[in-house]
Every structure is written in C-alpha cells, then in structure tokens.
N, C-alpha and C positions, 0 to 999 in steps of 0.2 A: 217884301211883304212878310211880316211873321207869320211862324205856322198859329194856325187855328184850333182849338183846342175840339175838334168833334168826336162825341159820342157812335161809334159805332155798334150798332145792336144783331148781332150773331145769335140764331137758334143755339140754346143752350145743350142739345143733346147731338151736335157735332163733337163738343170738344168735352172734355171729361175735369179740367180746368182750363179756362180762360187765360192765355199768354199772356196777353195784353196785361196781363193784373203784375207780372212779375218781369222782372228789369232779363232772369233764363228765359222767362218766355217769348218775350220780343228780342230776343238772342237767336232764339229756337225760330220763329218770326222768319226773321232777317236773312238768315243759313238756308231756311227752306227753301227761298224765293230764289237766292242765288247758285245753289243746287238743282234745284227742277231745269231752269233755265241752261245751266252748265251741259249737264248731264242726260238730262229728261225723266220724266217722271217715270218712265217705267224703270229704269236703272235705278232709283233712287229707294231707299230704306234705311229704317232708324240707324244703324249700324254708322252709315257713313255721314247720315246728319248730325248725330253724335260726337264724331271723328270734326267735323266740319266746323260744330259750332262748341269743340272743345269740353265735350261732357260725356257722359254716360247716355248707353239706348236708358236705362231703368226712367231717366231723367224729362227724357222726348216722351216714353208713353207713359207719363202721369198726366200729360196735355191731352196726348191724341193714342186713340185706342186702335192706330192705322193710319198708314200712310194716304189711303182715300177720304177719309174724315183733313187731316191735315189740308187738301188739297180743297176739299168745299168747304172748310174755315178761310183760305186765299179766295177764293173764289167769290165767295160769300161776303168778304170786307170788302174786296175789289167792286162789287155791285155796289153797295150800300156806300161806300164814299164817291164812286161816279155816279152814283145819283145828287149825292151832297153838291156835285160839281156841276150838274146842270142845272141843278133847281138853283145854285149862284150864277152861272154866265145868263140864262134867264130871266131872272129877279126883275130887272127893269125894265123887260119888253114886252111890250104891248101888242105886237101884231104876232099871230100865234103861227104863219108862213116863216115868220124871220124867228121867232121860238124854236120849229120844226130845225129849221135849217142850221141853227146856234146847237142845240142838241147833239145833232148827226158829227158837228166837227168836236167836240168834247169829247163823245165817247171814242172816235176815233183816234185822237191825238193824246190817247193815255191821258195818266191823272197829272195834275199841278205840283211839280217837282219843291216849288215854295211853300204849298199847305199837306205835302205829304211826309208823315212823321219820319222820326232821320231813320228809323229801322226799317222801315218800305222803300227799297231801292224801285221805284216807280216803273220808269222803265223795262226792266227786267221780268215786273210783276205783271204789267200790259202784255210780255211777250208768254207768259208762262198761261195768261188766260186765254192769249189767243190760241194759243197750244191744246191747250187742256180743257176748256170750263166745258165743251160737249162732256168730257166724261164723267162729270159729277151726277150728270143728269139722263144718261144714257148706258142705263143696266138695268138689270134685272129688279132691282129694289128701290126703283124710282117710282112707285106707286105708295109702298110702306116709308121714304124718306119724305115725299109730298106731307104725307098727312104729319111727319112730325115737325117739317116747317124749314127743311133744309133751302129751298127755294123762295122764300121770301123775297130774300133781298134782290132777288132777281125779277123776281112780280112786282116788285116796286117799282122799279123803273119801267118796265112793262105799260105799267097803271098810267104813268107819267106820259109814258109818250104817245099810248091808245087816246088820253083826251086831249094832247095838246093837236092830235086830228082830230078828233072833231069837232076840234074849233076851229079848222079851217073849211071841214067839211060834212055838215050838224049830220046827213045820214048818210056816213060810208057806214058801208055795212059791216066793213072786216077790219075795225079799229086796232084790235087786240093782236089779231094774225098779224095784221099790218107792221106795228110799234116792234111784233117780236121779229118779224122777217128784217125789218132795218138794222136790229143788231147784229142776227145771225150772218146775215150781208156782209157786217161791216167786219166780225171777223174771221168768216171765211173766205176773202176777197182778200184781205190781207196776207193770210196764212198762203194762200193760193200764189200770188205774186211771189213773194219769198222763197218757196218751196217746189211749189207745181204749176207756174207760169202758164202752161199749153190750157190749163183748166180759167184760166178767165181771159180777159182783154187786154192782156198787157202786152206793148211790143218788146219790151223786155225785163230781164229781174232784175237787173239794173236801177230801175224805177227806183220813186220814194212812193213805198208802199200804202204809207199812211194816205198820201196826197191822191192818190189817184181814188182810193178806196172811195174819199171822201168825194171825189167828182163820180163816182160812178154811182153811190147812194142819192146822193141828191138830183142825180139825172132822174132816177126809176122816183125816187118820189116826187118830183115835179110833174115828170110824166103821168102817173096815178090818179096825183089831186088835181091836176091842170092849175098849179102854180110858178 
C-alpha cells in the first residue's frame, strides 16, 4: 500500500517552527523518537539529539523551546494519526459493537507501518507513548497548556470513541470517562506486562503485550455494555 499523504494538525504553540516543514526537522523528528526509546526521556537533551541527528543544540531549539514541548509535539502527532487510523479501519462498519471493538485493536497494535511516513519509525514511537504520553499531561501546567490546546489531538480521539458508545448504548452515563479509561487501559496494561507484570494479569512478561492488553480491554468493555 503507498503511504498516504495526511495532514497532521499540531497546536501551534508546542513548537516554535513546525519539523514537518523542513527535510532538519523530520531529521530532528526521526532522532527523537529513536533517542527517547533508546535512552528514555529523562536522560535525553538537545546536546545529545544534536550529536544524534548530526547537527547543532542552536539547530534543535529553533523547533522546540524544550525538551517537554518536543515530547507533546510526539505525542500529539501520535494522537492525531491514530485517530486518522481508526476513523480508516472503521469507515465501512455499520455495527457500532464491531466499530467499538475495531478501534480498541488499532490503537493497541501501534500505528500502520505502510501509511506511516519513512521518518516515524512506528514502532518505536508506540513504545515512547506508552512510556511517556502521562507526562505531557500530568504537571503543574496542565491547566495553562489546556487552555492553549496542547491536548486536542488527544480529545479527539476521546470525542470518537465517547460516541461510538453510545451507539451502542444511547444512555451510558459516563461515555467520555469510559472512551478515556479504554485508552489509559490500553496503555497501562501494556507498559505493566513489559516492565511490572505483579501489577496486572499476566502469567508472565513473556507474554505478547499487545495481544493480551487487547483481550483484557475488550473483556471490561463487553462486560460494561453487556456486549
């Protein structure tokens, strides 16, 4: 399948210029993703992204005015294309159970290695969110970052999955809680297996992480809707 040419839309006051615009910046892109992953994002700073992706710090913070901003720009495209991915596995299904259910393994089995551009090592980026994406949204300045729109792309998919229940079920009451606790599930169930097994149902790390996440998501939401 060729890749697809989609628009990804990023609140403008993450980043100070847009990567994406420049062949350094999806350079700058590319080095992040596979740095944070390597290394982990608290070790990580311009210095050694620099080093990494063969340039100058002066070079990284014409992009990003910090290495937290860097991190909810990943974060923030990784929403906004795994929404692109469901609203596509979706597209032709009519029963909004089997929608519910098509969704849950999408967002769990990372994004489409075929429609994702060749500077998003995929993989890598799936592991750096399940890692990370709490911390974009859990500090001190998530009140003042709200209101300037750093969590959109995250509400969006939110938005998607709070109505695709209730169309299966016209008054739950906690559509919204619901759609966000399926993600937060899905990646702290994973993160869990892989790292701290004792904290969920796994009989062991062993396991393929993804696979189980995704039978033990769809368990509680069947159980929920009684589907």
């Amino acid at each position: 399948m060729p890749q697809v040419n989609i628009t990804i839309d990023i609140c403008e006051s993450i980043y100070l210029r847009d990567p994406l615009e420049t062949n350094l910046g999806k350079k700058l892109i590319k080095n992040a993703i596979i740095l944070i992953d390597d290394i982990g994002f608290e070790q990580l700073n311009f210095k050694k992204l620099a080093q990494a992706m063969d340039s100058t710090e002066a070079s990284v913070y014409r992009y990003f005015e910090n290495k937290y901003k860097l991190l909810a720009y990943l974060v923030a495209w990784y929403w906004d294309f795994m929404h692109f991915m469901i609203l596509m596995d979706i597209r032709n299904v009519d029963d909004p159970k089997i929608k519910l259910i098509q969704s849950i393994s999408t967002l769990v089995n990372s994004l489409d290695s075929e429609m994702t551009p060749s500077y998003i090592d995929h993989s890598k980026l799936h592991l750096v969110v399940v890692e990370n994406a709490t911390k974009v949204y859990h500090n001190k300045n998530v009140d003042l970052l709200n209101k300037e729109g750093y969590y959109v792309n995250y509400k969006k998919i939110i938005k998607t999955l709070s109505e695709i229940i209730l169309e299966i079920e016209n008054d739950f009451q906690y559509p919204i809680a619901f759609a966000t606790n399926i993600i937060e599930q899905s990646l702290n169930n994973e993160y869990y297996l892989d790292h701290l097994p004792s904290l969920t149902d796994a009989k062991s790390k062993t396991v393929n992480a993804r696979q189980q996440t995704i039978y033990m998501v769809e368990y509680m939401v069947k159980r929920v809707l009684n589907i």
